[in-house]
C-alpha positions as CSV (number, residue, x, y, z in Angstrom):
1,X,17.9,-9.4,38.3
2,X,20.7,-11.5,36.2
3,X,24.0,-12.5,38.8
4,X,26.0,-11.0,35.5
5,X,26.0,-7.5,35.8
6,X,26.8,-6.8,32.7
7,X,24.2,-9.4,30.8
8,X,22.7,-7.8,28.2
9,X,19.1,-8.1,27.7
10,X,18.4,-7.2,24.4
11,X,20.1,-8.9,21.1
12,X,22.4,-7.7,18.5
13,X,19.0,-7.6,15.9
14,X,17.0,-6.2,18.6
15,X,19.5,-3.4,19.0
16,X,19.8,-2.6,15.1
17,X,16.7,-1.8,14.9
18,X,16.4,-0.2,18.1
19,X,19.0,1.9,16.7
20,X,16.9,2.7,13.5
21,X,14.3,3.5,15.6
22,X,15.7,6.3,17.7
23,X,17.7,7.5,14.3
24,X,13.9,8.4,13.3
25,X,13.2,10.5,16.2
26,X,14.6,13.7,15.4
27,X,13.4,13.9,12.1
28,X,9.9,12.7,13.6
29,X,9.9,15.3,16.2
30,X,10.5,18.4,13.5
31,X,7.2,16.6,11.7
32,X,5.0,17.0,14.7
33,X,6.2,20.4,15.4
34,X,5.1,21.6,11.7
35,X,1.6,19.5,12.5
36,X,1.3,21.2,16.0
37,X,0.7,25.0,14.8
38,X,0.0,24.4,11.8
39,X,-3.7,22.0,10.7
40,X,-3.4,19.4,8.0
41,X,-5.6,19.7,5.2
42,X,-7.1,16.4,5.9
43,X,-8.1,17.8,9.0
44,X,-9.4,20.9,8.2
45,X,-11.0,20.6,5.1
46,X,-14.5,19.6,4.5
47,X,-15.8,21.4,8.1
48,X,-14.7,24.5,7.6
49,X,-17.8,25.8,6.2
50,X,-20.3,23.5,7.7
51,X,-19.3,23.4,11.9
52,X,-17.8,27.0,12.0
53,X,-19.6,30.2,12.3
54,X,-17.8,32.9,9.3
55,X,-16.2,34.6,12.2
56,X,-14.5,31.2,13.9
57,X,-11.4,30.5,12.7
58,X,-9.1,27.1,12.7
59,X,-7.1,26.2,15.7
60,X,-3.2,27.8,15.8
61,X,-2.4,24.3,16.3
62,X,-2.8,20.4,16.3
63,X,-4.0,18.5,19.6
64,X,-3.5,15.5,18.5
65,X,0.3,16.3,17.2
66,X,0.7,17.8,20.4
67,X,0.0,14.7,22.5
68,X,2.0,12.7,20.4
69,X,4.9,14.6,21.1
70,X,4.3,14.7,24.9
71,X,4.0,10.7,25.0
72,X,6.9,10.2,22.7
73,X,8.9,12.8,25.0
74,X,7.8,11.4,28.1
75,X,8.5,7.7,27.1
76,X,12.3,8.7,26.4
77,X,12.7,10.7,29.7
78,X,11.7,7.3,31.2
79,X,14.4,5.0,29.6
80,X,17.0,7.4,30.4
81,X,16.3,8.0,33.5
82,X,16.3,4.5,34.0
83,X,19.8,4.1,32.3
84,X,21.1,6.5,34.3
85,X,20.2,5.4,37.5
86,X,21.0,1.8,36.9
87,X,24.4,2.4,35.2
88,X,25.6,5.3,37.4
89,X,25.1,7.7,34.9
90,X,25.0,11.1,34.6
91,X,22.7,12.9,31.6
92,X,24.5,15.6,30.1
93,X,22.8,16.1,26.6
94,X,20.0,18.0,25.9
95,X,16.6,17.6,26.9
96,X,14.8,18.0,23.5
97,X,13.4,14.9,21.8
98,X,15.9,14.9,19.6
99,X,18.5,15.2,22.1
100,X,17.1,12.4,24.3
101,X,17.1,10.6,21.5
102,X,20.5,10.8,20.3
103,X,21.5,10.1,24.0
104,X,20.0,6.7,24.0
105,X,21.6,5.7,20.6
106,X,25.0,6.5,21.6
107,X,24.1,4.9,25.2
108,X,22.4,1.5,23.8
109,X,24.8,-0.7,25.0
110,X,23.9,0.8,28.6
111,X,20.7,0.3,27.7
112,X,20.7,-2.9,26.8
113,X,22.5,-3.7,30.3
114,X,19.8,-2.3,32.1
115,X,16.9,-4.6,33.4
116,X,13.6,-4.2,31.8
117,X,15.1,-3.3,28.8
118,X,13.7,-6.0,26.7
119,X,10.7,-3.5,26.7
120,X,11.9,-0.4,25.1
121,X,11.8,-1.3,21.7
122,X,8.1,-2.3,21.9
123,X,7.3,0.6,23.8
124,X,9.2,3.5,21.8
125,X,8.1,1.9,18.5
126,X,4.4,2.4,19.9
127,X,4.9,6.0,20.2
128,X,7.1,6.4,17.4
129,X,4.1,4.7,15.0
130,X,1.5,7.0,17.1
131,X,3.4,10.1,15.9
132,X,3.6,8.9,12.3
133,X,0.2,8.0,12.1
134,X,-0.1,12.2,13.1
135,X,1.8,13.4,10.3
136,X,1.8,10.8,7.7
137,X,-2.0,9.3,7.9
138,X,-2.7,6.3,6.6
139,X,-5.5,6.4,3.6
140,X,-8.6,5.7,4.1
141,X,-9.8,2.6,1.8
142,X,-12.0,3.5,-0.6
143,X,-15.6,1.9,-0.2
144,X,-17.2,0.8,-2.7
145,X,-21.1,1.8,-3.3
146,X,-23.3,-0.7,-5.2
147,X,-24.9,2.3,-6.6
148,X,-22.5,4.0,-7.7
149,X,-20.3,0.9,-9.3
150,X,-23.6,0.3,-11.3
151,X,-23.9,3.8,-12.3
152,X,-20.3,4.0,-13.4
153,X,-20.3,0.8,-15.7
154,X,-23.1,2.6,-17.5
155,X,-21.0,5.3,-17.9
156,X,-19.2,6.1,-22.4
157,X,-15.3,6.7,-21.7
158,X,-12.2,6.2,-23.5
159,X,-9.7,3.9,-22.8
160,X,-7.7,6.3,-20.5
161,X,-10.8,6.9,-18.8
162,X,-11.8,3.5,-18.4
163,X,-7.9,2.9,-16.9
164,X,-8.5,6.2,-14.5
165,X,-11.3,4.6,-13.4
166,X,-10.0,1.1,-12.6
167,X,-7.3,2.1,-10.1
168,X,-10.4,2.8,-8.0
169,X,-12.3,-0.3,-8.3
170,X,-10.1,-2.7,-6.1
171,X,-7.3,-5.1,-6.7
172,X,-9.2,-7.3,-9.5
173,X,-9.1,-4.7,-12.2
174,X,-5.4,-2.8,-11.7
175,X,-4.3,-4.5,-14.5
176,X,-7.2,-3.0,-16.5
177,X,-4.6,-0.3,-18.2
178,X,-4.4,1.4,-21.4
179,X,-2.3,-1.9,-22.8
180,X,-4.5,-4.1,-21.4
181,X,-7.7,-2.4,-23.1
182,X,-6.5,-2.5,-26.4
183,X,-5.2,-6.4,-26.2
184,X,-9.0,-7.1,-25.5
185,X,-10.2,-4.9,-28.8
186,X,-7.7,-6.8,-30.8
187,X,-8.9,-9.7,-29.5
188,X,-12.4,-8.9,-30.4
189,X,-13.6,-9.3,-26.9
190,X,-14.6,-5.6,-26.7
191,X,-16.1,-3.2,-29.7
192,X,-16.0,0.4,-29.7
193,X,-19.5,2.5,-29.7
194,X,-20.7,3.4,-32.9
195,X,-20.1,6.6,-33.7
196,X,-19.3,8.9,-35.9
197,X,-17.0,10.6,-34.2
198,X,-14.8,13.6,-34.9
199,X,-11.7,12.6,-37.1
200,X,-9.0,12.1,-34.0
201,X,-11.4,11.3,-31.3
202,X,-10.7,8.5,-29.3
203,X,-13.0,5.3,-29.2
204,X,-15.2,5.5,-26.5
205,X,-16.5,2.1,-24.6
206,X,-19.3,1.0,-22.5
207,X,-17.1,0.6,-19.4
208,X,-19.3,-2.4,-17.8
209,X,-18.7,-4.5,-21.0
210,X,-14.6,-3.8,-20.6
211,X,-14.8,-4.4,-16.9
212,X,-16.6,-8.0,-17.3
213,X,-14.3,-9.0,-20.4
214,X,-11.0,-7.9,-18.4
215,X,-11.9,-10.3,-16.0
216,X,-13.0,-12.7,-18.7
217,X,-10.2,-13.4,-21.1
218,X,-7.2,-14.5,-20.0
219,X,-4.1,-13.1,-19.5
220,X,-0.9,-13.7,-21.3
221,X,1.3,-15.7,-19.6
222,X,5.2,-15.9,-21.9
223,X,5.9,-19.1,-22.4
224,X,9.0,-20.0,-20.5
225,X,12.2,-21.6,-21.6
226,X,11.8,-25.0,-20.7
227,X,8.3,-25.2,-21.9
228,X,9.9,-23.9,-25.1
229,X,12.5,-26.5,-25.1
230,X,10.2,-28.9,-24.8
231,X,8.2,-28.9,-28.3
């Protein structure tokens, strides 16, 4: 333990975005609440009708949102505690999530005073990111099937199609857009199907031959000023 009793162990940055942190919580903890009784749709759809019997209905509530909200109440009763007993203090807020949390950000100072605190913002943030993960997931990446990539540049679609499409195909075609399509028709790179087609109908393309030619044929880059300057 430091000679200085009041040495603090955690920095001025360190406690801004401790601060930030336990700001969240309240917030956070009214999330999980909604995802404890009540099943996402992620979670829930897709099974119902393939692991449950027509008589079995969902669970009234989330597990995992529940545990979440145990482990991010239990790692707050911890710091207090350990505030309190270090600093000779005595808790008077409420003992909600929320409440616990509010204690600590008015009380940071005290916590940053206590020893060991130079592991609080690790471990809160842990459970913090745990419970977001709970009620905001992260989405899955799309994977990509040979098969079906092959299938699809087979596929007749218009250039709003074709631009639907490329969102889905990874980071080398986002810039395959509407615009983009119609630069590489003017530019003769790409040729509509032969139709005829209905008077109004949009142009239809072979998407494989507007996926390779994206790729292809350049971009363009503006010239900037001090290459303009220069000629």
């Amino acid at each position: 333990m430091t000679e200085h009793p009041n040495h603090l162990y955690l920095d001025r940055a360190e406690l801004r975005a401790l601060a930030e942190l336990l700001r969240e919580i309240p917030d956070l903890d009214e999330d999980l609440g909604i995802a404890r009784t009540r099943q996402s749709r992620l979670s829930t759809r897709g099974d119902y009708r393939m692991n449950r019997r027509p008589s079995e209905q969902p669970l009234p509530y989330n597990p995992a949102a529940s545990r979440a909200a145990d482990e991010l109440h239990a790692v707050l009763v911890s710091w207090v505690r350990l505030v309190c007993e270090q600093r000779g203090l005595d808790y008077a807020g409420s003992p909600s999530t929320p409440g616990l949390a509010r204690w600590l950000d008015r009380n940071l100072i005290a916590l940053a005073m206590t020893e060991g605190a130079e592991g609080a913002p690790e471990e809160i943030r842990t459970v913090v990111q745990a419970a977001l993960w709970i009620v905001c997931p992260p989405v899955a990446p799309v994977v990509l099937d040979e098969a079906m990539v092959a299938q699809a540049r087979r596929h007749r679609l218009n250039a709003s199609g074709i631009a639907s499409l490329a969102k889905e195909l990874g980071a080398q075609y986002q810039g395959l857009t509407v615009r983009r399509i119609q630069t590489l028709r003017n530019a003769g790179r790409i040729v509509p199907l032969p139709g005829p087609w209905a008077p109004g109908w949009p142009e239809l393309y072979t998407v494989g031959a507007v996926l390779d030619e994206h790729l292809l044929y350049p971009t363009r880059r503006r010239v900037s000023a001090d290459a303009r300057d220069s000629n």
